[in-house]
C-alpha positions as CSV (number, residue, x, y, z in Angstrom):
1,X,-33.2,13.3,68.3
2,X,-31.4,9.9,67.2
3,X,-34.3,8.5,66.4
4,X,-35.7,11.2,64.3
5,X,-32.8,11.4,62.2
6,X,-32.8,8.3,61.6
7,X,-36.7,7.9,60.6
8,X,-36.2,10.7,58.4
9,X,-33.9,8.8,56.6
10,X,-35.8,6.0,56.3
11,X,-38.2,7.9,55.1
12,X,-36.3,9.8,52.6
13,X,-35.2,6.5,51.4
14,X,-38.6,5.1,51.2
15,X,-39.9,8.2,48.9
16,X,-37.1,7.8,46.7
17,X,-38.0,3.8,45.8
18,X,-41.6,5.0,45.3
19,X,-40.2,7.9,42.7
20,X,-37.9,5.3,41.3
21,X,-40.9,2.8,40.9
22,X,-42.9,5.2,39.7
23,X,-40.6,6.3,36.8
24,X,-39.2,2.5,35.6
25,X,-43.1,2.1,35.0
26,X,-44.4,5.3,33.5
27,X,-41.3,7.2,31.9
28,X,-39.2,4.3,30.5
29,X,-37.7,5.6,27.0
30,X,-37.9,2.6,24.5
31,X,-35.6,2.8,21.5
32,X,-36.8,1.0,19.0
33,X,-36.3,2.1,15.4
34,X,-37.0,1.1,11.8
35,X,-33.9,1.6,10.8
36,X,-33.1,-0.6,7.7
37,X,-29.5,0.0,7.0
38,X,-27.3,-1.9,9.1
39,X,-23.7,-0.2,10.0
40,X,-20.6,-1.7,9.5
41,X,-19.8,-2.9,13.4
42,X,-16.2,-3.8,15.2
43,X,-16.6,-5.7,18.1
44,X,-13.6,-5.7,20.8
45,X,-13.0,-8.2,23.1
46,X,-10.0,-7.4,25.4
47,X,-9.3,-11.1,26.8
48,X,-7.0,-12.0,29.7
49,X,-7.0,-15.6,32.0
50,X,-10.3,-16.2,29.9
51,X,-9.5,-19.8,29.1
52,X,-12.4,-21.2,30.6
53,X,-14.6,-18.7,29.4
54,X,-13.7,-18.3,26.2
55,X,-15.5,-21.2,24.4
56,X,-19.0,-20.0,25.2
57,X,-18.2,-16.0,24.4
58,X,-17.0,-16.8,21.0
59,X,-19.7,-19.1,20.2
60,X,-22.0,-16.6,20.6
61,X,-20.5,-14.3,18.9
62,X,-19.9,-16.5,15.7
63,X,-23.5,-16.8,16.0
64,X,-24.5,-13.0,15.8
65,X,-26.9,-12.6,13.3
66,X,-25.4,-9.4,11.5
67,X,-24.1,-10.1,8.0
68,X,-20.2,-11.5,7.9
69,X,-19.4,-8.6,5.6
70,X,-20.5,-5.7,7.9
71,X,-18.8,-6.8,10.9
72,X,-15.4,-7.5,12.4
73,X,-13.9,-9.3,15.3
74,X,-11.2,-7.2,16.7
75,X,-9.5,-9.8,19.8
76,X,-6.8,-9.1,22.3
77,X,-4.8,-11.3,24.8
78,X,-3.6,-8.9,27.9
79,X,-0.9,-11.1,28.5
80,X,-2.7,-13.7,30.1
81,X,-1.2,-16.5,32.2
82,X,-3.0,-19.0,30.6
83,X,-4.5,-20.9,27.2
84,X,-6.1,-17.8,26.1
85,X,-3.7,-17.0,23.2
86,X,-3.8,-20.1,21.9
87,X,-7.4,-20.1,21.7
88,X,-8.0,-16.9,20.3
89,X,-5.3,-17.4,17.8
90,X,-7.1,-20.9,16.7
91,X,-10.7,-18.6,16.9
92,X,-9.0,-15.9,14.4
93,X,-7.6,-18.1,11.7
94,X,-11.0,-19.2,11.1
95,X,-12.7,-16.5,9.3
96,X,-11.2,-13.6,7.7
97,X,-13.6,-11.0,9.5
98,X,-12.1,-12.0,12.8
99,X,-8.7,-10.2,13.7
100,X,-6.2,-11.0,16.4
101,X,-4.8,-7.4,17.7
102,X,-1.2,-8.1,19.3
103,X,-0.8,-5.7,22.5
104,X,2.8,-4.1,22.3
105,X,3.3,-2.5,26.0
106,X,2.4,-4.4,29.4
107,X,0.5,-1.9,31.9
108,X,2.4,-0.9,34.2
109,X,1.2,-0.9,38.1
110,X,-1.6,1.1,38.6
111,X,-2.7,1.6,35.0
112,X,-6.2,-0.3,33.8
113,X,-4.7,-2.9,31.5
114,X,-8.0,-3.5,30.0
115,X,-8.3,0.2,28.7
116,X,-4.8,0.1,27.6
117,X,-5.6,-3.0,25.1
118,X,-9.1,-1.3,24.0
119,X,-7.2,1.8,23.5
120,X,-4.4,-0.2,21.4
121,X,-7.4,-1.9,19.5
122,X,-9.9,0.8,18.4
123,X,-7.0,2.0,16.2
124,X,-8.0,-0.5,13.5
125,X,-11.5,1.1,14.2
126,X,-11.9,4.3,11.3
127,X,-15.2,4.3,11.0
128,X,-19.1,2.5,12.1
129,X,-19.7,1.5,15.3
130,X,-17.3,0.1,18.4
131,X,-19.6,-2.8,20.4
132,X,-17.8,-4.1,23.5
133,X,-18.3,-7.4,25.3
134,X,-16.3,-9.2,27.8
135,X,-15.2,-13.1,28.2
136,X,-16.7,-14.1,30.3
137,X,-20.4,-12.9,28.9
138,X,-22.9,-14.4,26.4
139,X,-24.3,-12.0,23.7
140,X,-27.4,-12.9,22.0
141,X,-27.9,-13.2,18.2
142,X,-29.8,-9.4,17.9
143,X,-27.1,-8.3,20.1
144,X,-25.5,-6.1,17.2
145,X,-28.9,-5.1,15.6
146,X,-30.1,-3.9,19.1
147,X,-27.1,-1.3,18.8
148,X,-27.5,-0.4,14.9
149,X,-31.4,0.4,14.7
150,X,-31.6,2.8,17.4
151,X,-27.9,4.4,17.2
152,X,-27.6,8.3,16.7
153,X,-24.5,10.9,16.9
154,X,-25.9,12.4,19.6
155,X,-26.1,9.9,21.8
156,X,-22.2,8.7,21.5
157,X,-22.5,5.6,23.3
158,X,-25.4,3.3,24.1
159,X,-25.3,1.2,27.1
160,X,-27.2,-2.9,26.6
161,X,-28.6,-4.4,30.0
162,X,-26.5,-7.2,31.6
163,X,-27.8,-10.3,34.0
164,X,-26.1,-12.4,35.6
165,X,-26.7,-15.9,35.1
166,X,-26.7,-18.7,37.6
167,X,-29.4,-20.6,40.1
168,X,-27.5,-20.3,43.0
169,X,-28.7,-18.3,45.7
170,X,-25.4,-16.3,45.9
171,X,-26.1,-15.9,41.7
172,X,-29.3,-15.2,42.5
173,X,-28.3,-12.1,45.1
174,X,-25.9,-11.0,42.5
175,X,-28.3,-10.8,39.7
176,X,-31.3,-8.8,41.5
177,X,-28.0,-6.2,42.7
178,X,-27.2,-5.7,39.0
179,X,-31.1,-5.7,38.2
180,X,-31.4,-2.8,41.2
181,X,-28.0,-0.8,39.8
182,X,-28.9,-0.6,36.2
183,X,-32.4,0.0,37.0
184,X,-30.9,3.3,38.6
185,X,-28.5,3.7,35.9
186,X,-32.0,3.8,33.2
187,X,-34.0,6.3,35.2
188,X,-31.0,8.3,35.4
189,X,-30.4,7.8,31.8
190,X,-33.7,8.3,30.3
191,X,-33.9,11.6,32.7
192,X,-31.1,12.8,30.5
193,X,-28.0,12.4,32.5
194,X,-25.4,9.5,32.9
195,X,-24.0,7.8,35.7
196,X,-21.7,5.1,34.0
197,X,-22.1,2.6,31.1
198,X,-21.6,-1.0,31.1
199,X,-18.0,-2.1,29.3
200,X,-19.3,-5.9,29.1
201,X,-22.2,-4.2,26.9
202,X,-21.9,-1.5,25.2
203,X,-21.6,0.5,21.5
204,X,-20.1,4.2,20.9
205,X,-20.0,5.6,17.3
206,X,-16.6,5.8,16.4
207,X,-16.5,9.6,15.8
208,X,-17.3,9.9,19.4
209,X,-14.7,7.8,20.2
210,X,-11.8,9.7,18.7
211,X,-13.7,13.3,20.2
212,X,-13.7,11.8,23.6
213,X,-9.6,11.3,23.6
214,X,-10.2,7.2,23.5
215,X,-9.3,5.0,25.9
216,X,-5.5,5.8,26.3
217,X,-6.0,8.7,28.5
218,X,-8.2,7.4,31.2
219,X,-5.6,4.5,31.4
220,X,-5.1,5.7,35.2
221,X,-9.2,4.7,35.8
222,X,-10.0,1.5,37.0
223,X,-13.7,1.7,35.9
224,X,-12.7,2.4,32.0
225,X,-16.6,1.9,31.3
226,X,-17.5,5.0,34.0
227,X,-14.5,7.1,32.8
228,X,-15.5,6.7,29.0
229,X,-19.0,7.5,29.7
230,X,-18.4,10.7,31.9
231,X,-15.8,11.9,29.1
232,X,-18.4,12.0,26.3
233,X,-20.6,13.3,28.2
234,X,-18.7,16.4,29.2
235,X,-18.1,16.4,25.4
236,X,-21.7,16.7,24.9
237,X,-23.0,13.5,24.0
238,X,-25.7,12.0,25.6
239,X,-25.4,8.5,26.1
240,X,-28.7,6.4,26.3
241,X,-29.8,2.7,27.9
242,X,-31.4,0.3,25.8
243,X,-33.4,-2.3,27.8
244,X,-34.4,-5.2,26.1
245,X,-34.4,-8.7,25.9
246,X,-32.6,-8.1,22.1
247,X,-29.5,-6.2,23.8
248,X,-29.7,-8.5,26.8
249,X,-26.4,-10.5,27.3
250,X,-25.7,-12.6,30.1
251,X,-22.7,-12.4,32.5
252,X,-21.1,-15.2,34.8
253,X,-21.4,-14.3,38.9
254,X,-18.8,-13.7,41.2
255,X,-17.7,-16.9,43.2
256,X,-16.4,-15.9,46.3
257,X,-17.3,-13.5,48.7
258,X,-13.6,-12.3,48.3
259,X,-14.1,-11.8,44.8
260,X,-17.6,-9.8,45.0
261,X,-15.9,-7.3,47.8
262,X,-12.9,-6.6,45.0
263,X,-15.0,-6.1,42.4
264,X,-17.3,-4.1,44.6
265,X,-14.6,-1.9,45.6
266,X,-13.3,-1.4,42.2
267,X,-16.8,0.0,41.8
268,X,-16.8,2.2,44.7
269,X,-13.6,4.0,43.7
270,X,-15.3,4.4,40.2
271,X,-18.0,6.2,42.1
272,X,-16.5,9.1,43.1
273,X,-15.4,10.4,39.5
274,X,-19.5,11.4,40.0
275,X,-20.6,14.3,40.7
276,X,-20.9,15.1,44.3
277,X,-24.5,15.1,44.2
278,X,-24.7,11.5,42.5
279,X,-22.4,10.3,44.9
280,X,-24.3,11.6,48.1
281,X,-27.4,9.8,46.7
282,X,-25.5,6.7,46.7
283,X,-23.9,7.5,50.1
284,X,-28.0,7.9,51.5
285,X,-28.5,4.5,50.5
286,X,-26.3,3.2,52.5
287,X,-26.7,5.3,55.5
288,X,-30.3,3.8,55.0
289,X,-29.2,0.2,56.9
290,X,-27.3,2.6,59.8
291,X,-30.3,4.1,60.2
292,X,-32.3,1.7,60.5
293,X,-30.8,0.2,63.2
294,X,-31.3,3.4,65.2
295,X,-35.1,3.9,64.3
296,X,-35.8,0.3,64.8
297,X,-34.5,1.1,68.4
298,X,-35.9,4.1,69.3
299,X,-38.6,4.3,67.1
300,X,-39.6,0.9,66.2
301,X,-43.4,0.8,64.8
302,X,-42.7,3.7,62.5
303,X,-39.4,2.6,61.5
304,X,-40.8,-0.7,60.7
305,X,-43.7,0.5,58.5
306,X,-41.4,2.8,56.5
307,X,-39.0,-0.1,56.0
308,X,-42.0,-2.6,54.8
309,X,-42.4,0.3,52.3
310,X,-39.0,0.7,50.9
311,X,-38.9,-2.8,50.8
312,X,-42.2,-3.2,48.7
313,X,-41.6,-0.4,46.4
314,X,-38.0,-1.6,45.6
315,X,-39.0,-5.1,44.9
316,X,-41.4,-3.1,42.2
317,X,-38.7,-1.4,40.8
318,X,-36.4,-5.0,40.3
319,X,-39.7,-6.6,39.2
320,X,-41.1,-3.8,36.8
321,X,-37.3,-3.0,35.6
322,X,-36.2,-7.2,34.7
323,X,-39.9,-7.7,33.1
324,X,-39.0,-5.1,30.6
325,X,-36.7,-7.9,28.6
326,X,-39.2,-10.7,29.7
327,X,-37.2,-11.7,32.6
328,X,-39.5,-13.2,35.6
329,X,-37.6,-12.2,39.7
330,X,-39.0,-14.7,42.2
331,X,-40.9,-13.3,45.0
332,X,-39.0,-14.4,48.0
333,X,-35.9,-13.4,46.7
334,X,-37.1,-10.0,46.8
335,X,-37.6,-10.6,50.4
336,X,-34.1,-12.1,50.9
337,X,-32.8,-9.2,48.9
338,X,-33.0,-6.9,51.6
339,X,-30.9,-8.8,54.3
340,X,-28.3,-9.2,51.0
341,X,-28.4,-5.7,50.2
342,X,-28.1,-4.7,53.8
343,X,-24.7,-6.7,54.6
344,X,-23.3,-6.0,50.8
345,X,-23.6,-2.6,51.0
346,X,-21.7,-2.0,54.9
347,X,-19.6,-5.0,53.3
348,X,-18.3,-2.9,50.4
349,X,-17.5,0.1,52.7
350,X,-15.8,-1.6,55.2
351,X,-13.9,-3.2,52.5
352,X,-13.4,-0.4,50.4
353,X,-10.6,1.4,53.4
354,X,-10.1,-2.0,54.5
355,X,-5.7,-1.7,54.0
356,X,-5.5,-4.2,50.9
357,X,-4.8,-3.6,47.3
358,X,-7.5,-4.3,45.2
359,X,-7.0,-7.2,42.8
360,X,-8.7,-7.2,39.4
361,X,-7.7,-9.6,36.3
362,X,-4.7,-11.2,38.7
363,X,-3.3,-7.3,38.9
364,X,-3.2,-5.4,42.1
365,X,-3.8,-1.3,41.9
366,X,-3.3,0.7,45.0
C-alpha cells in the first residue's frame, strides 16, 4: 500500500511537468505592444549594506535608455552599516532626475524594513508608473520600455523575469531553481491568476498602488513582493509576467549554503499567504522526493520510469521557459538539477521549523 502511494505520487507529479511543459510552449501570453508614448517612470531602489553592489546597479541604471525627462531615480539607504549613503548621496548629486529619499523611522523587530522604505518612498510617486529593482541586480537598457509599451490599468502590476548570474556550479543550481519557480509563476500568470511578483523586477501603475493601501500596511510581511501582489489582486487587478530578454535583469547568487536556506525560508513563510490550494501544490512537490524514496523501494522499475519522465519533461519546461529571452541551459545541468532540487527542497523544510530566527538584510524576524 506504501508503495502505491507513493507511485501515485510520482506519477501525479510526473503529469503535472508534462501539463506545465505543455503550456510554457503552447499558451505563453507575449506582451508586446506598439505603444508609442512613453510614461513618465519612478524607479525605487530601497538600498541597505549595498556597498559592494552598488557600483554596477547604478551604472545600469544611468544607462536606461528612457529619456532623462520622463524618468526619476527615487533612492533610499535603510540604515545601512556601511558606505552605502555615501555612495548614493555622491550618485544623487549628479543629475537632477535622481533623488535621495531620507527614511525617518528605523523598523522595528519584526517589521520588513524594506517595505517600510518603499512605502516612505512612493509618496513622492503622484502619478506614472513605480518600477522596482534591487542592489544587488543589473537592469538592461529596454528595462523601462519593456514595462511602458505593454502596461494597462487592469493589470496593476507587471512582473520582469530575473536570472541569476554566475558560472559556478552552485550559481548555476541557483539560476535553473529561479528559471523552474518563475516558469511556474508564468503559467500561473498567463492562466489568469497570481502567485507572487518579483520585488527585484517589477512595475505597478501608481493608481493601483494607492488602491491597494501601499506598502505601509503589509509592513508585518517579510515577502513585500508576494503581499503587494496578492493585495491587488483581491482588489481586482490582474497582474501579468512579461518574459523577455528586454525585461530581463540579472541578479547576484546566494554564497553560502547558510544564506540560500534563509532566503529560502523567508520564501516559504511567504508561501502560505497562498491560497490553500496553491500551497498544497507546492507541498506535492516536495512530498515528490519522499516518495520517491518509497517507490524506488518497493516499486522500483515503475518508480524509476515515472521519475526519468518527470525529470525529462521538467528539464523542457527550464529549457523551453529560459529560451524565451534567448537564454541557452546546459544539458547536464538539467541532469544535476534533480539531485539539487531534491536536497534544496527537504533542505528548506527542515530549515524552515529548524528553531533559528531568520536573518535577512543583517535583521532577524521571528
Amino acid at each position: 500500500m506504501v508503495g502505491q502511494v507513493a507511485l501515485f505520487i510520482v506519477i501525479l507529479v510526473s503529469l503535472l511537468y508534462a501539463t506545465l511543459s505543455f503550456l510554457i510552449r503552447f499558451k505563453f501570453k507575449d506582451y508586446n505592444s506598439n505603444l508609442q508614448d512613453l510614461a513618465l517612470v519612478s524607479v525605487l531602489l530601497p538600498c541597505r549594506n549595498e556597498a559592494n553592489n552598488l557600483p554596477d546597479c547604478l551604472n545600469a541604471l544611468e544607462n536606461l535608455d528612457y529619456p532623462s525627462e520622463k524618468i526619476r531615480f527615487l533612492v533610499a539607504d535603510d540604515h545601512s552599516e556601511d558606505e552605502t549613503a555615501g555612495i548614493l548621496h555622491q550618485w544623487t548629486s549628479r543629475a537632477e532626475n535622481r533623488i535621495l529619499v531620507p527614511l525617518s523611522n528605523r523598523p522595528e523587530k519584526g517589521q520588513n524594513g524594506k517595505a517600510l522604505a518603499l512605502a516612505e518612498m512612493a509618496t513622492h510617486v503622484k502619478s506614472g508608473l513605480l518600477v522596482f529593482t534591487d542592489a544587488d541586480c543589473i537592469v538592461p537598457p529596454t528595462w523601462c520600455k519593456s514595462f511602458t509599451r505593454v502596461y494597462k490599468e487592469e493589470y496593476g502590476l507587471m512582473t520582469g523575469i530575473t536570472a541569476v548570474a554566475g558560472g559556478g556550479f552552485f550559481s548555476r543550481m541557483q539560476a535553473l531553481d529561479w528559471w523552474l519557480t518563475l516558469g511556474k509563476v508564468k503559467v500561473v500568470s498567463d492562466a489568469g491568476y497570481t502567485l507572487t511578483a518579483m520585488g527585484n523586477n517589477m512595475a505597478m501603475g501608481s493608481a493601483a498602488y494607492q488602491d491597494s493601501g501601499g506598502f505601509g500596511i503589509i509592513a508585518e510581511n517579510v515577502t513585500e513582493d508576494l503581499a503587494m501582489s496578492v493585495a491587488l489582486y483581491a482588489k481586482g487587478y490582474r497582474p501579468i509576467h512579461i518574459v523577455d530578454k528586454d525585461a530581463l535583469v540579472i541578479t547576484k547568487p546566494e554564497k553560502t549554503v547558510w544564506n540560500l536556506l534563509h532566503q529560502r525560508k523567508r520564501w516559504m513563510r511567504g508561501a502560505f499567504l497562498l491560497p490553500l490550494v496553491w500551497q498544497l501544490l507546492l507541498g506535492l512537490q516536495v512530498a515528490f522526493y519522499a516518495a520517491l524514496i518509497f517507490g524506488l523501494y518497493f516499486i522500483p522499475s515503475w518508480t524509476m520510469v515515472f521519475w526519468l519522465i518527470k525529470t525529462i519533461f521538467q528539464s523542457l519546461f527550464i529549457s523551453t521557459f529560459a529560451s524565451k529571452t534567448m537564454t541557452k541551459i546546459r544539458f547536464f545541468d538539467l541532469i544535476y538539477f534533480e539531485i539539487y532540487n531534491w536536497w534544496v527542497s527537504w533542505a528548506t523544510v527542515i530549515f524552515y521549523f529548524y528553531p533559528v530566527e531568520l536573518t535577512w538584510k543583517n535583521r532577524k524576524f521571528s
